[in-house]
C-alpha positions in Angstrom: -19.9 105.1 99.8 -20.6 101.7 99.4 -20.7 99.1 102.1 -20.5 95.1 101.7 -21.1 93.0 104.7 -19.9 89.2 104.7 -20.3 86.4 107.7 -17.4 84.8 107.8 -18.7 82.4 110.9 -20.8 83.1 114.0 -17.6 84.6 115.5 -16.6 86.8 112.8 -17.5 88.9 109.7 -15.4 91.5 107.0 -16.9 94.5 106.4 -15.4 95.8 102.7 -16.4 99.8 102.7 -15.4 102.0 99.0 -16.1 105.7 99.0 -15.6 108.6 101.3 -16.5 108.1 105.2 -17.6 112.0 105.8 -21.0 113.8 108.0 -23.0 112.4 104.7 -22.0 108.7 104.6 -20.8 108.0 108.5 -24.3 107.5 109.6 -25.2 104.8 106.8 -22.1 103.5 108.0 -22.6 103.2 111.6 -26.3 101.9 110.6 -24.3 98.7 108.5 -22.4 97.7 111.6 -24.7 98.5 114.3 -26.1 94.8 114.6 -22.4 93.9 115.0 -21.9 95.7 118.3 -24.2 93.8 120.4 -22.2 90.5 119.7 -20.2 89.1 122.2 -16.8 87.0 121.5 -16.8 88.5 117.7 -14.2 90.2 115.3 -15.1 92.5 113.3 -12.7 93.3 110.5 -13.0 96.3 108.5 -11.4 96.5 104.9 -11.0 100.4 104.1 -8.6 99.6 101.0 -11.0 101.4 98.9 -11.8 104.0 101.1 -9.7 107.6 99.7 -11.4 110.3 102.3 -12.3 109.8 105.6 -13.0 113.1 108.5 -13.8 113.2 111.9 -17.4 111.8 111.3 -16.4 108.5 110.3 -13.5 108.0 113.0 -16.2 108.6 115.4 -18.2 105.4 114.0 -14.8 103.7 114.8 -14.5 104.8 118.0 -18.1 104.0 118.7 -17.5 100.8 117.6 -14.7 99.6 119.0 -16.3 100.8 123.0 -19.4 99.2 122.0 -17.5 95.9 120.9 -14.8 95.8 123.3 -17.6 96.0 126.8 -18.9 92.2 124.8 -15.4 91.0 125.0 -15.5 91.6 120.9 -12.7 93.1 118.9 -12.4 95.7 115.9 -9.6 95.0 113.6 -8.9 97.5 110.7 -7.7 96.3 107.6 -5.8 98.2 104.1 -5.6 101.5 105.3 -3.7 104.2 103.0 -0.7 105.9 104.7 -3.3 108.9 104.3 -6.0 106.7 107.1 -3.2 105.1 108.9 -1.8 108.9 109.3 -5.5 109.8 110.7 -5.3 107.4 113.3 -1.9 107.8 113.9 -2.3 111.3 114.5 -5.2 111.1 116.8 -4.1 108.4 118.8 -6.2 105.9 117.9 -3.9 103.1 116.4 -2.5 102.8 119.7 -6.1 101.5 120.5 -7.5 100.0 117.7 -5.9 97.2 115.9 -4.5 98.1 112.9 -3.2 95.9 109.9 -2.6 95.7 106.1 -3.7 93.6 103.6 -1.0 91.1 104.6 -1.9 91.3 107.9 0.9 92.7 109.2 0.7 95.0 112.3 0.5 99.4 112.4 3.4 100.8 111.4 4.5 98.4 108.8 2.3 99.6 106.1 
């Protein structure tokens, strides 16, 4: 897995992740964002258009993200998910929580 980070302003960065998000890579993963949760007022957007495999280790780094960002008033904003992610989160209930959108930003279910 590979992870590139970029600061877009003081109120926002894009995180661009390739590889698989599994028990091996989630906790180099949740190491890469870590200095993100503590922000307050911030989006986060993550770009997971090059990610093919992600389990139940790496939606947990989600999930601990988005509490950690949303108690500073921050937002977590996922970006070019495969119908196979958007499935994941779909199935587990977390799109209705986390925000969701393609490439051309549009909105969940309009992948």
């Amino acid at each position: 897995m590979n992870i590139k980070i970029e600061d877009k302003s003081e109120k926002q960065a894009e995180a661009f992740i390739s590889g698989e998000i599994d028990a091996y890579t989630a906790p180099k993963l949740k190491e890469a964002l870590d200095g993100y949760q503590s922000k307050e007022n911030f989006t986060l957007k993550v770009d997971l258009s090059d990610v093919g495999y992600m389990d139940s280790t790496g939606l947990g780094v989600f999930v601990g993200l988005f509490k950690n960002l949303r108690t500073k008033n921050s937002e977590l904003v996922l970006i070019g998910l495969s119908e196979r992610l958007y499935r994941l989160f779909e199935i587990t209930g977390l799109s209705e929580i986390i925000e969701i959108k393609n490439i051309e930003g549009e909105t969940n279910g309009n992948l």
